[in-house]
N, C-alpha and C positions, 0 to 999 in steps of 0.2 A: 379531532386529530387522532389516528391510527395510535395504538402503542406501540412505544421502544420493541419491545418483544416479540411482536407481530412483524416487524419490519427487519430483526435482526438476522433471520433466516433466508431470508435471501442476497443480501448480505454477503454472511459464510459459506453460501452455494455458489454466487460469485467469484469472491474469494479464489476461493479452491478452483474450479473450472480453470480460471483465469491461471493460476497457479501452474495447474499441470500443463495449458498452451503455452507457455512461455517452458515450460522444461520438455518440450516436444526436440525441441533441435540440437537442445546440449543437457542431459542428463546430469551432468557433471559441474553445471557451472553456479555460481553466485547468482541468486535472485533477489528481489527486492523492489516492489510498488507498491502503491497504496490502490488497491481495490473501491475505497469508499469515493476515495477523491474521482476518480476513473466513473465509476457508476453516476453521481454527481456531474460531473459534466457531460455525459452520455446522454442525463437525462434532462440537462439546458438545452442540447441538441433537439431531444426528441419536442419540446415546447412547438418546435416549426416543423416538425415532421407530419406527414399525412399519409394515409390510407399505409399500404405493406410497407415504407421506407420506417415508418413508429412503430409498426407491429413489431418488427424485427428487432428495431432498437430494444425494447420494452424484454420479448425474450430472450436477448442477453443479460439486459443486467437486470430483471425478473421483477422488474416493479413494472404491472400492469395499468398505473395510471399514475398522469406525472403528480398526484396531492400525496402520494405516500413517498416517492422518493423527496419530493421537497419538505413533506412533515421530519421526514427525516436528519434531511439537511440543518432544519430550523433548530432542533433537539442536539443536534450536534454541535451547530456553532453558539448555541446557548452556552452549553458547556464549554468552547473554547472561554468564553466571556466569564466565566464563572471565576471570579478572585483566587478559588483554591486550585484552578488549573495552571500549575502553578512549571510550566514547560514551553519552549521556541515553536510553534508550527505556523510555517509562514506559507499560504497558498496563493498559486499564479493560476489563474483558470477562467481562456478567455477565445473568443471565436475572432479570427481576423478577418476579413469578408471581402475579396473584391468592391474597388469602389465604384464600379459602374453600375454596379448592380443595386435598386434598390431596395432600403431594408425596412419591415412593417413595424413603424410604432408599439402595435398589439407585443409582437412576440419580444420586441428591445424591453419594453417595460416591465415582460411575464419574468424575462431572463435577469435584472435586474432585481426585482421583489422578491422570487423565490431560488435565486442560487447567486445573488448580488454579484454578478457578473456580465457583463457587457459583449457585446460585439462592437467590432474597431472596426473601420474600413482604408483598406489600406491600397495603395497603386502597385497592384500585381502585374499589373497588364505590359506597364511600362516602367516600372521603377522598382523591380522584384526584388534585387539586391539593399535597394535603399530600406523592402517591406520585411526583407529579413533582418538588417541588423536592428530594424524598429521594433520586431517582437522580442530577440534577443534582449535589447538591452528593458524594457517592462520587464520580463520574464526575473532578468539579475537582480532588477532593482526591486519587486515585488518580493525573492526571497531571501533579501538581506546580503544580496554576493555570492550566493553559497552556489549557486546555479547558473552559470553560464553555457553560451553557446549552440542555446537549446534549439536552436536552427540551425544545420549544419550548412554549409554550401552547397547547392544544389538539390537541395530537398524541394524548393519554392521557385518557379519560373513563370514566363507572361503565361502562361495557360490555371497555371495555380488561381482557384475560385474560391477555395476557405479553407483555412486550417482551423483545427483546435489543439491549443495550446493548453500543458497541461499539467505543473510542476508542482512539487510541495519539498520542502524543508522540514524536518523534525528534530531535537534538540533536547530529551528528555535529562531531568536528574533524579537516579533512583531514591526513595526515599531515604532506605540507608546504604551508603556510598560502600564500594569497596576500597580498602585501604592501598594506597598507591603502594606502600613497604611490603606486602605479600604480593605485588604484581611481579612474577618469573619468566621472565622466554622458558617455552616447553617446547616440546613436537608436536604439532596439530595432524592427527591421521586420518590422511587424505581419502584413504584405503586400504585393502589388507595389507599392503608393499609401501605406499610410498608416504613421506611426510614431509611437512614444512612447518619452520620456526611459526611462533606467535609469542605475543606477550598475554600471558593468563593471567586474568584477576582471581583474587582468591576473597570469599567473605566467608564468615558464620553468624548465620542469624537463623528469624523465624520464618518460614514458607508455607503458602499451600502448593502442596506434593501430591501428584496422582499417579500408582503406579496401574501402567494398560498390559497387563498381560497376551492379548488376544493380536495385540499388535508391537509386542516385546519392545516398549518404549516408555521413558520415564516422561511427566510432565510438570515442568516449573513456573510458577508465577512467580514475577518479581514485581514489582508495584512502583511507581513511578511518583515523586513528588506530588504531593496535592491527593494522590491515588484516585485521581477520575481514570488515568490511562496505566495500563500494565504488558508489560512483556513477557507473554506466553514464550517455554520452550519447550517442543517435541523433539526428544533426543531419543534416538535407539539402542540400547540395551550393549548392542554390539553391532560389528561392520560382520553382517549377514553373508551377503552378496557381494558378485565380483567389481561393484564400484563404488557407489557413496556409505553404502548399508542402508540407504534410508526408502529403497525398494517397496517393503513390505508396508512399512505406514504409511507412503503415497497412495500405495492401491487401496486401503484401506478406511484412509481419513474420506471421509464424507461431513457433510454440516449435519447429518445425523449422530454422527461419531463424535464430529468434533464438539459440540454442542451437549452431547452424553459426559464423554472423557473429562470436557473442562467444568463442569455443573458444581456446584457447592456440594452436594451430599458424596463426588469421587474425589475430591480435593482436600484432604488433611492438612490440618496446620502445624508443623515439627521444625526442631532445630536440624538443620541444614548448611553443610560446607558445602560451597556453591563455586566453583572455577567454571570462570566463561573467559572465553577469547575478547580482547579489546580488538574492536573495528569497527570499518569504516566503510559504507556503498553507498556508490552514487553509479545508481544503472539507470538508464534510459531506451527508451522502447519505440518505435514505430510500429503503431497498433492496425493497422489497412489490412494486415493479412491475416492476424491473428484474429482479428473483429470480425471478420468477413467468414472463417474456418466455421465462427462458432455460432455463425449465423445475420449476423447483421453484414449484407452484401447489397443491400439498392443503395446505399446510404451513400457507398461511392462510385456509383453506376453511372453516369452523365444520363446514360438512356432511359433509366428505371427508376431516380430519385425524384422523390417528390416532397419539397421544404415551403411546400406553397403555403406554409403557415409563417414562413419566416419572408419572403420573398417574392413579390409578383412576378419575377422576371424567369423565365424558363430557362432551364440547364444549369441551376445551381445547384453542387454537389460539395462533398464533403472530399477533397481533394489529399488532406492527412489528420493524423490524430495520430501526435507526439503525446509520451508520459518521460517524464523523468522523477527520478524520486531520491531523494539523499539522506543516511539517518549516520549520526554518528553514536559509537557505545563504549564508554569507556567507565574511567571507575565516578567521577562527582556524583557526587549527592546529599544531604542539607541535613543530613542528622548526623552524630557521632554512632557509629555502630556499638551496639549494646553490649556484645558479649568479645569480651580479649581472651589474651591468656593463649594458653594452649590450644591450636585447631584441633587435635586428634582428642575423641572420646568417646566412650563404647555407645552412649545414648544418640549419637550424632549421625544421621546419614549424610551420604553423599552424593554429587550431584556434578558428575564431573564432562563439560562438554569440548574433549580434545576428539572429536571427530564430527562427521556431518549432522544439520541438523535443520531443523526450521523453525521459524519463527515468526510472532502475533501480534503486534501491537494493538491491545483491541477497548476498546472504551468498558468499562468495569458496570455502566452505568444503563446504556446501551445495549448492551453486549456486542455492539459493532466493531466489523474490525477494519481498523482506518490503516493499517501498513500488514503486508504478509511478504516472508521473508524463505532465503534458503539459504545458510552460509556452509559452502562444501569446500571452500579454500583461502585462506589468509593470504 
């Protein structure tokens, strides 16, 4: 089996890629999916893919053969299972199939074994309506409520031949909680001009802290219950530029970077007053055009797709590929914070995120990153 660390890097090249096409069309807006879950099901997909329709999958989400994205998989949901992961992630991650069409043993069993996920077949042709609220309500039910709707009306009609559905829930408690009594409405600066309220958590405790000069940006880990998973934040120094300020570490951040930046030998461990914004996203994605930009385009071609590994029947295509993704941050967490008293002290840094930023949820163990984030408004 591949290692962790060999398979991390592509990964965070993901990641990122994936990152900057979704702030292609709004520069300014809230981001937030999970990259790992997204590769992961790309790569149940690719299981029935053949000849250029896998290639293409494969150099998207840069694992050139499906036993390293599923070694991957299997190391990750290890760690779900692990007693000390001790946080909510609830995954929906499922192919719906035309039911005329029929589907190969070989590939239902591969897709099961190595991403414990299934294909459903469902009556597109004639009962699209009945096939939408049938994914919806799976989808709710798989991630505890928290996710609804995840087929809108009119996404799915008698011509629709497969969807991949594609949801996760996350639910962390940081190890040491922020105390709800320092939680303040502040002004969160939107940019150089404009602001809007938020409610700021306020902690002091112990971090590792990384400061990047070369890309005028601080970086915080904060560690999460059980600490298999942790929340990277990339905040910049200042609002730079004439809109998020977070310009210059976009262009910047690479999985060469990011992987340098966040390494144990640039990450110091110090006391730290930490104010982060309490919130809340739930964004969701229709990936056809962004997938397609970045290269995977037979997959939804009727003319050019080829899933003769999933299917004997000819013209079966990948008709959508929905993500949504929900994390909530606020202050719970399972220890008593260690240090009271007074916040302000000369030995104390600070760490304060009242303007845009982005953020990592990325497995500590792994170095995978299962959520990447951008929050530039409350």
């Amino acid at each position: 089996m591949a290692s962790s660390s060999s398979l991390s890097k592509p990964n965070t090249t993901f990641s990122l890629a994936l990152l900057r096409k979704l702030s292609e069309d709004n520069n300014t807006a809230n981001i937030f999916f999970s990259p790992f879950s997204i590769s992961s099901a790309l790569a149940m997909v690719m299981l029935g893919a053949r000849g250029d329709t896998a290639t293409q999958i494969s150099e998207v989400i840069l694992y050139f053969d499906i036993w390293s994205m599923s070694s991957l998989y299997f190391i990750f949901t290890r760690e779900l299972n692990n007693p000390e992961a001790k946080f909510v992630l609830s995954v929906a991650n499922r192919l719906f199939g035309e039911k005329s069409y029929s589907f190969l043993q070989e590939f239902l069993t591969k897709a099961k074994t190595h991403y414990n996920s299934e294909l459903e077949a469902v009556d597109f042709r004639t009962k699209c309506e009945e096939a939408r609220v049938k994914i919806n309500n799976w989808v709710e039910e798989q991630t505890q409520g928290k996710i609804k709707n995840m087929v809108v009306k009119g996404m799915v009609n008698n011509m629709t031949k497969m969807v991949l559905v594609n949801a996760i829930y996350f639910k962390g408690k940081w190890s040491a909680p922020f105390q709800r009594s320092n939680t303040r409405e502040v002004q969160f600066r939107l940019n150089k001009k404009d602001t809007k309220p938020v409610q700021m958590m306020e902690l002091k405790s112990h971090f590792h802290h990384a400061s990047i000069d070369e890309a005028s940006c601080e970086i915080l880990e904060i560690p999460y219950e059980g600490k298999v998973l942790s929340m990277l934040i990339f905040l910049p120094r200042q609002i730079e530029d004439n809109e998020t300020g977070l310009k210059k570490l976009e262009d910047l951040l690479t999985a060469e970077t990011f992987m340098e930046w966040t390494h144990p030998h640039e990450m110091e461990r110090g006391e730290i007053v930490v104010k982060l914004p309490r919130f809340k996203l739930e964004e969701k994605y229709d990936l056809n055009k962004v997938l397609s930009s970045m290269g995977m385009v037979d997959a939804f071609d009727e003319t050019k797709c080829d899933f003769s590994g999933m299917s004997s029947n000819k013209g079966l295509f990948l008709s959508q590929v929905s993500h949504k993704a929900f994390v909530e941050v606020n202050e719970e967490g399972t220890e008593a914070a260690a240090a009271t008293g007074n916040l302000v002290a000369d030995s104390v840094s600070f760490f304060t995120a009242d303007h845009p930023f982005l953020f990592f949820i990325r497995n500590r163990i792994t170095k995978t990153i299962l959520f990447a984030g951008r929050f530039c408004s409350p």
